[in-house]
N, C-alpha and C positions, 0 to 999 in steps of 0.2 A: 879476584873479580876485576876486569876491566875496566876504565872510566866510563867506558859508556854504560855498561852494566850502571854505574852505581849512578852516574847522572838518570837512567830510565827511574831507579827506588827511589831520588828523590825530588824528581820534578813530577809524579805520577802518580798521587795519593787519591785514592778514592774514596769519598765520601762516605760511601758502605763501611769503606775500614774502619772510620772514627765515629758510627752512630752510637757507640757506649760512651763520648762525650760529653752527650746531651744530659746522662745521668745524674750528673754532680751538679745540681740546680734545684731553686728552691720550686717546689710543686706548685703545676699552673690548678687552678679551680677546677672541681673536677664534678660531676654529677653521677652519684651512683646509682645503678643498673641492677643489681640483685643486693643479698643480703649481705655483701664482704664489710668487714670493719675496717680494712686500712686499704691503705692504698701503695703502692708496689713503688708509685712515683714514674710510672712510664706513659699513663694515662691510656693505658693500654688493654688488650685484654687478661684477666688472671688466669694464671694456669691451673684454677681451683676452679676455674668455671664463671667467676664472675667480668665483669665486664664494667669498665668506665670510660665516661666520654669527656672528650677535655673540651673546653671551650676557648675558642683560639681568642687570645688578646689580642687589642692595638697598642702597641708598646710607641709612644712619642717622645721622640730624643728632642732635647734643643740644650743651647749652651745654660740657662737657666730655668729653673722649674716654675711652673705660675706658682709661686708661693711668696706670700710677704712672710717677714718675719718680725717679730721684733723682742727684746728681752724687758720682761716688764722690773719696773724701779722697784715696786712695793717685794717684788716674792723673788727677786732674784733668777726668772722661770724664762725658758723660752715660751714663747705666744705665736701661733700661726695661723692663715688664713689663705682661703684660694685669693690667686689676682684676678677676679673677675674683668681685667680689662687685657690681659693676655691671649693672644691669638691660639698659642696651645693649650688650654682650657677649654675655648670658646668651637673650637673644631670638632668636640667629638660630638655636637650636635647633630653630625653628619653621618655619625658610625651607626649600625643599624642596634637599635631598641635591648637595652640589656647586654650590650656589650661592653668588656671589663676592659678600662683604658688604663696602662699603668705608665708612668712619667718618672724619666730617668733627665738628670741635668744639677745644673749648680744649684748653690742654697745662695742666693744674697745677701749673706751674715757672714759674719764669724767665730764659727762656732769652736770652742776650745779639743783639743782632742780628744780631752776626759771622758768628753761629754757624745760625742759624735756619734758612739754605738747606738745609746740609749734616743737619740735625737732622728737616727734612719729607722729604729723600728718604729717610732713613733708615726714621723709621716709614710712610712709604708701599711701601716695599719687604719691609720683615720684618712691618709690623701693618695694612698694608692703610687706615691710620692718613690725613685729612689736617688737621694741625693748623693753627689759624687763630690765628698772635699778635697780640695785641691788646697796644697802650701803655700801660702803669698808669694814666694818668691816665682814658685811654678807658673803662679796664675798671674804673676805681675808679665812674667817673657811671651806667656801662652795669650792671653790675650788684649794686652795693653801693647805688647811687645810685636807681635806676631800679625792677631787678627788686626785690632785700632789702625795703628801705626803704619801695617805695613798690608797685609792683603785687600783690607778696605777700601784704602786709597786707588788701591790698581785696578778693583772691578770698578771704581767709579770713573775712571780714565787717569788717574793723576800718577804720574811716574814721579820717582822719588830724586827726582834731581838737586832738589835742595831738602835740608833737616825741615825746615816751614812747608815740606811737600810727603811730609812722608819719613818712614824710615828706611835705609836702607839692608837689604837682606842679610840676616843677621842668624847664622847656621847653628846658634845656642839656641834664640828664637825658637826656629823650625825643630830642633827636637823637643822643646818644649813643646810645641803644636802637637806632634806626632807624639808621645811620650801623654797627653792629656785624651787625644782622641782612644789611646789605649785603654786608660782607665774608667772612660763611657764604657768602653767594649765590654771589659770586666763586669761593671753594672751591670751590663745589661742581658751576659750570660748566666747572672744569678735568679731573673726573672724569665728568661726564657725558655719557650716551647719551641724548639728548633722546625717541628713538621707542622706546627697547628697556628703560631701567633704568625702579624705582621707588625714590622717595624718602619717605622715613618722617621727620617729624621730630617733636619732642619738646619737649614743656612749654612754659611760659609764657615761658621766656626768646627766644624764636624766635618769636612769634606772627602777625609782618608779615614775616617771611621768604617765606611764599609770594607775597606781593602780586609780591615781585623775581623769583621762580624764573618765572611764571606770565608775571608781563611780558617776559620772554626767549622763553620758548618755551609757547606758548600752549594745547600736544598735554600738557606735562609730565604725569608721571603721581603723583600727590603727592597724601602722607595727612598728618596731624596727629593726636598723641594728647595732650590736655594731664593731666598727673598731679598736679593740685594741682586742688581743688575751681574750680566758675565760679559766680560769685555771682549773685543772685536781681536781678532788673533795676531792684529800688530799691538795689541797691547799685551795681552793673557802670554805672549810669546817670549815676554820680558820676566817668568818667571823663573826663577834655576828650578823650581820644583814641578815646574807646568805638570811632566808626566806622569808623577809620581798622584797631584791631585785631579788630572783626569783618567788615571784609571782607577782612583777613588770614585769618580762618580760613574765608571761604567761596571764595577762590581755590584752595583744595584740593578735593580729591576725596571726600576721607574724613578725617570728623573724630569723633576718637573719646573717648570719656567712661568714668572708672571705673563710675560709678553713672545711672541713668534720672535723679534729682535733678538732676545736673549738666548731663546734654541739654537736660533741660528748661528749665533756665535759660537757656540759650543760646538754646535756641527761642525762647521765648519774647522773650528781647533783640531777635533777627533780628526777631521781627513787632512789636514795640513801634516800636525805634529806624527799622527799612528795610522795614516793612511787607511782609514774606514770609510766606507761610502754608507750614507742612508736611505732608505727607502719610504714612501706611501703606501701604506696597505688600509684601505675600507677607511682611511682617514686618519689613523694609526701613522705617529712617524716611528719608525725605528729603527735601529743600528745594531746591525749583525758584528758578536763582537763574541768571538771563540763559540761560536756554532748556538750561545744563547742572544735573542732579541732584547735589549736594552730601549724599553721603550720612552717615548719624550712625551709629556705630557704639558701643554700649554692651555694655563687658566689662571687670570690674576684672582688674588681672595679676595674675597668681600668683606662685609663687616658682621655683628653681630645685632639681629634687628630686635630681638628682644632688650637685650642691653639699651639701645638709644627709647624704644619706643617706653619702657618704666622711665627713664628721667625724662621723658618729653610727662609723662603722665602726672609727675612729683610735684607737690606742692612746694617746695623748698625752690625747685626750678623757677618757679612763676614767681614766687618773689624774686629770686637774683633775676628776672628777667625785668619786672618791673620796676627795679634800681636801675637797670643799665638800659633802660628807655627814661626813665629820667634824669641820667647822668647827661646820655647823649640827644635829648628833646631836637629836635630838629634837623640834625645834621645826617647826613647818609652815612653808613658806617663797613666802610671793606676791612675784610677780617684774615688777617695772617696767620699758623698755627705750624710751628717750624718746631725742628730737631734744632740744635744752635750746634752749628758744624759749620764746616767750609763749602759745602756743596747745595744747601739750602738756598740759595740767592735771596737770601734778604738784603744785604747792602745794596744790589740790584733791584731790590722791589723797592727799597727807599729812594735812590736816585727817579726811579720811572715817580715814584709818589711825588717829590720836588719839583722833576718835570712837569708836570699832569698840573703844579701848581700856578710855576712858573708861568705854561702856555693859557692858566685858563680863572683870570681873577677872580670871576663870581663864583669861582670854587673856594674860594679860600674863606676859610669858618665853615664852611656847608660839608666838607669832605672830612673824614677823622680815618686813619689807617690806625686799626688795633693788633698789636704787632705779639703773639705769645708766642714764648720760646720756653720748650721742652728743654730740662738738664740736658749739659754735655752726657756722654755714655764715656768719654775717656775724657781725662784730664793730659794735656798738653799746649805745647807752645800755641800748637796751629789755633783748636779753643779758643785760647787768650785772647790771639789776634784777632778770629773773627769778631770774637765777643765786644775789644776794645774798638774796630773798626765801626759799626755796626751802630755803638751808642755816640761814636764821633760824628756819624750822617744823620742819625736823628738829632739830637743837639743841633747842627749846624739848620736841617729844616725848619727845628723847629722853633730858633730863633729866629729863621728867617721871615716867615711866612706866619708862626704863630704870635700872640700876643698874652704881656703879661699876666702870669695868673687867674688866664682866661682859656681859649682857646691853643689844641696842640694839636698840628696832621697827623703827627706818630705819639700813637698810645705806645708805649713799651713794657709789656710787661714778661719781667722774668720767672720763668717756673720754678718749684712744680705748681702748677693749675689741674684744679680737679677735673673730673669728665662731665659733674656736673655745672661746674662752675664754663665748660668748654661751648656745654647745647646751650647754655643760656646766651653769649655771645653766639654761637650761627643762629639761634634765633631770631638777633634785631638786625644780624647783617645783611646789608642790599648783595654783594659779592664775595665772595672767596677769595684769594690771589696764593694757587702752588705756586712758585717761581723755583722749583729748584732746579740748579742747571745738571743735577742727577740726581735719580733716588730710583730705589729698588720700584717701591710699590705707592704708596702713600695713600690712606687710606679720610684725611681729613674730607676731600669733596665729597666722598660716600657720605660719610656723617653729617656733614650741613645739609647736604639735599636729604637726606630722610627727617632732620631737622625741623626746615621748612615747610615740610608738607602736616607739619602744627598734629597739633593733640585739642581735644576741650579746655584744658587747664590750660596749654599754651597761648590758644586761640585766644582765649578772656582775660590773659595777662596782656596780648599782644592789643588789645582793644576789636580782634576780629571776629566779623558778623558770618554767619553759617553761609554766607553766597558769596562771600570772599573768596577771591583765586588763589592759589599757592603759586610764590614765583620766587626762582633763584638764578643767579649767575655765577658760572665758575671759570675762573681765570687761570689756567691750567698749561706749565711746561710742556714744549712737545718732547721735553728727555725724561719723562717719569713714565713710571709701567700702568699707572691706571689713564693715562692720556688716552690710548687707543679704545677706550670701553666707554669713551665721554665724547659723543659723536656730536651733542651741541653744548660743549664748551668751545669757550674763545680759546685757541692753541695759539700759543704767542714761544717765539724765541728768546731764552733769558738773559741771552747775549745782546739784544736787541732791546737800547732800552725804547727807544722810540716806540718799538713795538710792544711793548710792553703798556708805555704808557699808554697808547691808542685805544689798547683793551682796555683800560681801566676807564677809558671817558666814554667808549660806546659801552660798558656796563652799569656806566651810572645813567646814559642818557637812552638807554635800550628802552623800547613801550613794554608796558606792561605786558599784552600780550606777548610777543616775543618769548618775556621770561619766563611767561606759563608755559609754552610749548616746550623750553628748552627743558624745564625744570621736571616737566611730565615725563618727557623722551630717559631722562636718565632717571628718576625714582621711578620707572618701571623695572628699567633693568638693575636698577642696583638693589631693588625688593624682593626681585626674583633669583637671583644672585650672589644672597648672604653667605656668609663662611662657613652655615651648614650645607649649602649647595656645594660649596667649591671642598670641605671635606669628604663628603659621602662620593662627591665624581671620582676623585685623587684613590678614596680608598675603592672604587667600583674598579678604575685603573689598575689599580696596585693589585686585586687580585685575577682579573684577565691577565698581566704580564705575568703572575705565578702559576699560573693552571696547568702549565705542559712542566713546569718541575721534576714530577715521577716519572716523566716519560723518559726518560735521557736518563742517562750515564753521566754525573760528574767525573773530571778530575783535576784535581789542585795542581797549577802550574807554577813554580818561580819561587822566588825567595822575597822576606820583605815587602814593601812598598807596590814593588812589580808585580806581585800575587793574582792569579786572577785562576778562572776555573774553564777547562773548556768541555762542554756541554756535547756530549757523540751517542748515536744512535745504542740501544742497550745492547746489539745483537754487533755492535762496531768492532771489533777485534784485529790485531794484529796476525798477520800471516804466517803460520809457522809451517815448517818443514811436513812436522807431525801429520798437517794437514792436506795438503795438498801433493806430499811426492806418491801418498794411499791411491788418491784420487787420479793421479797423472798412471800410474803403472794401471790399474784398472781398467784402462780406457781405450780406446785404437782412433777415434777421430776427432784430432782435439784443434782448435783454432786459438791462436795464440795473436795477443793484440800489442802491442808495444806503443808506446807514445816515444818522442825522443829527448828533446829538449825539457830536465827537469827530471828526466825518468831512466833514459839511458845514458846520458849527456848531463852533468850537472849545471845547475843553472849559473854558476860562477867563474866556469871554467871560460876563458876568451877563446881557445880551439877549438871549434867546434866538432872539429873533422872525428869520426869514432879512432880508436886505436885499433892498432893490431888483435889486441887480448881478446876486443869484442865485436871484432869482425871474427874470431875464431869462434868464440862462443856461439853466436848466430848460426854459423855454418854447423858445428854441433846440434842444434837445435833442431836446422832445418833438412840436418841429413837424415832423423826419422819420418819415413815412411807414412807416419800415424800423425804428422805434424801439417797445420799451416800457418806460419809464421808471415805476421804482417809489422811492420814499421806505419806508424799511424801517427802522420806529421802537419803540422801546418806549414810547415817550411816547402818551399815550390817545389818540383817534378825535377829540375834540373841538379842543385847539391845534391839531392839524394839520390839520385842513380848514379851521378859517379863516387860517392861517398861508400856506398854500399852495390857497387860494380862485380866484388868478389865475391860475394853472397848470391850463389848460381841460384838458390831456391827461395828467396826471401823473397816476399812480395812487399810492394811496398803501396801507401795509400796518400796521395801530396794532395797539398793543399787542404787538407782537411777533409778529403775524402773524392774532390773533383775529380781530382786523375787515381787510375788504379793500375798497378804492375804486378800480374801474379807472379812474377820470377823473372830473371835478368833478358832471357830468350824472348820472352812477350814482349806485344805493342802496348804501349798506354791507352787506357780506355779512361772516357767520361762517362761520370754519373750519370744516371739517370735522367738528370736536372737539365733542362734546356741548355741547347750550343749556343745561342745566339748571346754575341756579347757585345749588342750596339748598344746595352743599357751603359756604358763606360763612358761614351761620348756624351751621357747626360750627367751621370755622377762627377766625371772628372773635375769640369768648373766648379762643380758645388762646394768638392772636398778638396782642391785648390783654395778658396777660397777663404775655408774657414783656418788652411794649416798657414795661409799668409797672417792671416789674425789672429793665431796664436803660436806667439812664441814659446820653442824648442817641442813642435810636432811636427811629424814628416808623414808623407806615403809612401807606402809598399804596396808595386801595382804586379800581381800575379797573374795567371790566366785567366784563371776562373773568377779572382778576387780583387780588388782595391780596399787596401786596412790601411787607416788613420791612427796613426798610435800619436799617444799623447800624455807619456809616461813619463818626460823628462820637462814638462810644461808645468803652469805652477797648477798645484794640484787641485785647486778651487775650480780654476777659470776653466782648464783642463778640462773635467768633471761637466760641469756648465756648458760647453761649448761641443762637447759629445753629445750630451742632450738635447741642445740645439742642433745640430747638423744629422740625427738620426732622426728628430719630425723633418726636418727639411727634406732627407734624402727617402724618408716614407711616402713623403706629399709627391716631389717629383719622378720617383717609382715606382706612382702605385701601380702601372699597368706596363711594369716590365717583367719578363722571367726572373725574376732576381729577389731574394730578401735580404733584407737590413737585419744586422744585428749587434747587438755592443757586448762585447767581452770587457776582461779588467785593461784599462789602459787603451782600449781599441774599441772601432768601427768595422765594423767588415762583413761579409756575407753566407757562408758554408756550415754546417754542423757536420761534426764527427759522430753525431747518432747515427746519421744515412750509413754509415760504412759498417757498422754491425750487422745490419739487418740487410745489406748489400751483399756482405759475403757468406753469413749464413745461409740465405736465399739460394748461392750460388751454389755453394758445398752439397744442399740437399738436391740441387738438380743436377748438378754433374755426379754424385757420389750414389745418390739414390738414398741417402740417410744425411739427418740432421748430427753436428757436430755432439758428440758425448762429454765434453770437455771444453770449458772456454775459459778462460784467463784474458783479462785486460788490465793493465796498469795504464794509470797516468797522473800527474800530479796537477794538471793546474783546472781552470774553470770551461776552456775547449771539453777537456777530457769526462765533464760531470754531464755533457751531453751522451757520452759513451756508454756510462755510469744508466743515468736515465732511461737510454735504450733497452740495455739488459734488463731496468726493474721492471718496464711496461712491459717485456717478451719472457722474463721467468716463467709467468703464470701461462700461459697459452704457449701453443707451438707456434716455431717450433724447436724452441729449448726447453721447454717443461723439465724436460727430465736428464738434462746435461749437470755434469759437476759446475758449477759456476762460481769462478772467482771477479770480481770485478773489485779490487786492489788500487789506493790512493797512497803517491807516497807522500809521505808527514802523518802526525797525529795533529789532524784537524777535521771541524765538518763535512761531512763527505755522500755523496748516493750512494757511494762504494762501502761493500760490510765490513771489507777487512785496508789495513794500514801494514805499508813497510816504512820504515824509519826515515830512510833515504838513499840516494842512486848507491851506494856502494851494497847497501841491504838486499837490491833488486836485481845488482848482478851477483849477488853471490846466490840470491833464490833461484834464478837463472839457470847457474851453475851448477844447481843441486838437482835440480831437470834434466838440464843435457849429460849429467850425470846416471840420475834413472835410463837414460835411451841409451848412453855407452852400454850400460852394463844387459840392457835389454837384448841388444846390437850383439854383444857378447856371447851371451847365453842365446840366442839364436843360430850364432855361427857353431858354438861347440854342439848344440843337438842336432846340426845339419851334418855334422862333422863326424858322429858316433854314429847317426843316421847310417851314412857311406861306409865307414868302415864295415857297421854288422852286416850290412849289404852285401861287400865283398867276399867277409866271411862263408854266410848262405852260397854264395856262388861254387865257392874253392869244395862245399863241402857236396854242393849237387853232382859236382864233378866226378 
């Protein structure tokens, strides 16, 4: 067997092949349909007649499961318990009524191995639970090592230039990463229904988790939401593994972003690093990526409104509330509620607190900043230092400004702090203050303002009268993902403390009305807007992006990391001999279409000029009688007529259809399309213009055409500035003969559809019959205009009833039904054609040739 032979077996796995995969899984819930007693495990129909219907799960990955744990003293026993304060618990309020949610992810214990068997059946039976234990040392690299240390740091902008910044890339690490995302995967194919369930996973700890799930089963139906910002692609560009975890996240279906900022980043990655463009569809963004739509889904989560509204309800609350109105009797109280990390800006909100003090005496005793700080999540130097920085600016405030044993501006208090202990502080707080100078999402101003707008038992702790206003202020980063959805909070810069401070003195000296209005504006939207809305949108998402699944043909491409599926029409097929030399001998009027560049010319080759071989070929081709053979170029009128000068019958079609040469002897004719080209004199400055403004694009000014290619420009601005100069060059041409259009890489004006339906036309008028035969190859996105034409004229005349090939070379998405490999596969198909006409050619002369002889014969014997 060939290398290519064996490279086609194994980069070309079809999904069909490995549907007995799915088998070796534990049974999803099944509802039975007749009287069968077992079930087969396909959820399928029995071949005894009965029939069961499976019910597709939500399978939710995250790096740990909502589960507390803990081992009790007295019985030696594990103990466990949902985290009612976990965002993946709290989401499947969104999933639709009696749907089976199952929860794959860490256990936060440690559980002995003895013990481990006994400890998954258990939360698989009572919590729907499937934990994945990992070895300390595994999970010390994989996510202390790996995720903490080292990918954290860089979606939050921090490059790892010192150890107090970060870790540096550390290739133990990362198989540690990849090596854990594997053993999700395992999990997760012990729960799964490959055609029926959807899998949601979560954040940056799992990001090459899909590449696994996707190379098992190629239909899966899988979303991704990451909850920690994605960094702008001069940062994300600093990763050795960048590719590797962005086609982790385009082997999903649906990938989703707190904020439009962070798509965008992503976007823009995909088209920098893998050169993908995106599109707008009905408000849909998505990314054509191996012929499936990878779609982007932007919607920050909200919070859990039943969670806050039971502790506003709580008796227990209204006392801690009425301790800490008489703790703080008098004084206005802004309320801090931080991660204690490096990226939080708390040492920043205590300086602006100092500030705020320094500028404004009658503040001082009147102000209290209450400052809680949620555990570290990783233990390290950086930690340390914020932690130790943090308590050395408040000590120094609050000697300064505070008094003995008395009053203090910085309350400090270290976590853990409960969530009850959390509403009872946004209860008495006049403001809030996010300061952090990054964060994914942060979900504390949701919680105070639903807070604030009081409960009866709050109301009557807080001393409030039923005609009392609800009013809040929130002092709010503009680098956090919930900033954009809080349209009257104060947005202050965290870098800025001045700015900062300024917020802090117009929120304590804000009128009351003001902070009704602000307060109203955002507990409307953030009540309408809880985490069961933003679950049930993601999964409303998640299954639009999967619906066209059965429609297409999967096949598994690449090895590894690089893995990905490319999704082609079911009827897509490769070109074989078999097929089309039946079709070709059959036939007497056949029209043959060639593209050049990419199809008969490879696209790497620097000479472009054809060779000897396939100028012979051509003339082959075009010395059957039964043939019309066209050259179908964008390339101008002028290379190709001396390129293809020896080809006496070759027609050829330039510029993209503008000029047409049916054979060497003929004059060049114009399309159909308007002669008049004084639309150049308005285009020219336009598209001057924009190629002066960006660097490494040019023009190529043809007859017919002006093309702007802008393929060696940076491929953002590129992109961007094609989009701009094509409304521009629509606005100043609307009332010329002329259309605008964008190709990959280019601007320019002509379709290669008009030339099908250009020569077909002519064939039935000169011939008196429509062609029986058509063949078109081409390989780029010109050519899927070609492609186009044929599928709109298959059905009606007048090719109804012609053999039609319309042929793309590469296996990728296509209009075209069938694929050849590439240009050496297309002259050798070629080959096997003017093959069939030699031998056609052949066998003609020998029957003319026995003709004459018995001819003779007859004569010699009349004689």
């Amino acid at each position: 067997m060939s290398p290519e032979s064996w490279k086609d077996q194994l980069s070309l796995v079809s999904a069909d092949d490995y549907r007995i995969m799915g088998r070796n899984r534990i049974p999803n819930a099944v509802t039975k349909l007749s009287g069968l007693e077992t079930d087969d495990g396909d959820g399928v129909n029995d071949p005894n007649g009965g029939a069961w219907v499976t019910k597709p799960k939500r399978i939710v990955v995250s790096n740990q499961l909502p589960i507390r744990a803990h081992r009790d003293i007295s019985s030696n026993k594990w103990c466990f318990e949902f985290d009612n304060d976990s965002l993946y618990l709290q989401l499947k309020d969104g999933f639709p009524p009696e749907t089976e949610v199952v929860y794959v992810g860490s256990l936060n214990a440690d559980v002995l191995p003895s013990e481990q068997e006994d400890v998954s059946q258990f939360l698989l039976d009572k919590f729907q639970c499937v934990p994945t234990f990992l070895p300390s040392d595994l999970l010390n690299k994989y996510y202390h090592g790996f995720c903490k240390h080292y990918l954290w740091p860089i979606f939050h902008y921090l490059l790892p230039m010192t150890q107090a910044q970060g870790s540096l890339f550390d290739r133990s690490n990362w198989r540690a990463y990849t090596k854990v995302n594997k053993i999700f995967a395992d999990k997760i194919f012990e729960v799964l229904n490959p055609d029926e369930d959807y899998v949601w996973i979560h954040d940056y700890h799992l990001m090459i988790l899909p590449t696994f799930l996707r190379n098992r089963f190629h239909r899966i139906k899988l979303g991704i939401f990451l909850h920690s910002p994605f960094p702008s692609s001069e940062i994300y560009r600093t990763l050795p593994v960048r590719d590797e975890i962005l086609k982790g996240f385009l082997n999903c279906d649906l990938v989703g972003f707190h904020t439009f900022d962070y798509a965008r980043h992503f976007l823009s990655c995909c088209s920098r690093m893998l050169g993908l463009d995106y599109e707008s569809k009905r408000g849909y963004i998505g990314l054509e990526y191996f012929g499936r739509t990878v779609s982007i889904k932007i919607l920050p989560v909200g919070i859990h409104m039943g969670q806050i509204e039971s502790i506003k309800a709580s008796v227990e609350t209204a006392e801690k509330v009425k301790g800490l109105r008489e703790r703080f009797n008098g004084k206005i109280v802004m309320l801090g509620v931080d991660d204690l990390d490096m990226f939080k800006g708390i040492s920043l909100k205590f300086w602006a607190m100092g500030q705020l003090l320094e500028q404004n005496e009658g503040l001082r005793g009147k102000v209290v900043l209450v400052q809680i700080t949620n555990p570290a999540r990783s233990s390290g130097k950086d930690v340390q230092d914020v932690e130790k920085q943090i308590h050395l600016i408040a000590d120094e405030i609050n000697s300064k400004f505070g008094t003995p044993g008395g009053y203090k501006p910085i309350v400090f208090m270290n976590g853990p702090v409960s969530t009850l202990d959390k509403v009872a502080y946004y209860a008495i707080s006049e403001c809030v203050v996010v300061n952090a100078v990054r964060d994914g999402m942060n979900l504390v101003p949701y919680k105070y303002t639903v807070t604030r707008q009081g409960s009866p038992v709050l109301d009557a702790a807080l001393g409030f009268g039923p005609d009392d206003v609800r009013k809040s202020v929130i002092i709010v980063s503009e680098f956090i993902g919930c900033s954009p959805s809080l349209s009257g909070a104060i947005r202050v810069n965290p870098w800025n403390i001045d700015a900062v401070t300024d917020a802090m003195s117009s929120a304590i000296t804000m009128s009351d009305k003001e902070k009704t209005l602000r307060h109203q504006k955002h507990h409307k939207y953030i009540s309408s807007h809880d985490v069961a809305y933003w679950g049930r949108s993601y999964d409303q998402d998640l299954q639009r992006a999967c619906k066209d699944h059965y429609n297409k043909r999967f096949w598994g491409v690449g090895f590894g990391l690089g893995f990905r599926v490319v999704a082609l029409d079911p009827n897509f097929r490769k070109l074989g001999v078999e097929t089309i030399v039946p079709a070709y001998k059959r036939t007497s009027s056949r029209l043959i279409l060639l593209d050049y560049d990419g199809t008969m010319m490879d696209q790497d080759t620097l000479d472009k000029r054809p060779s000897d071989d396939l100028i012979s070929l051509l003339n082959r081709l075009c010395d059957d009688p039964n043939n019309l053979v066209f050259i179908v170029s964008g390339r101008g009128k002028d290379p190709l007529s001396k390129w293809f000068d020896s080809c006496a019958n070759l027609g050829i079609s330039a510029e993209h259809g503008y000029f047409t040469r049916w054979n060497c002897n003929s004059q060049w004719e114009t399309s159909v399309l308007p002669a008049d080209l004084s639309w150049k004199k308005i285009a020219k400055p336009v598209m001057n213009h924009y190629m002066e403004a960006t660097d490494g694009s040019f023009i190529e000014e043809k007859e017919s055409a002006m093309v702007w290619h802008h393929h060696e420009a940076d491929p953002s601005f590129g992109s961007w500035q094609a989009k701009e100069l094509l409304d521009h060059l629509e606005s100043v041409l609307t009332n010329e003969p002329v259309v605008v259009k964008r190709g990959q890489h280019i601007v320019e004006g002509v379709s290669k559809g008009k030339v099908v339906e250009h020569l077909i036309a002519t064939m039935r008028n000169s011939k008196g019959k429509r062609p029986d035969f058509l063949l078109c190859i081409g390989d780029d996105r010109s050519d899927e205009d070609m492609f186009d034409s044929i599928l709109k004229h298959q059905d009606v005349s007048p090719i109804s009833l012609a053999e039609v090939f319309a042929c793309t070379v590469g296996q990728k998405p296509s209009k075209a039904k069938y694929y050849l490999d590439d240009t050496p596969m297309v002259i050798k198909m070629l080959e096997w054609l003017a093959s069939a006409s030699d031998r056609s050619k052949d066998s003609e002369q020998q029957s003319k040739f026995t003709f004459q002889q018995g001819h003779c014969r007859n004569e010699i014997i009349d004689l």
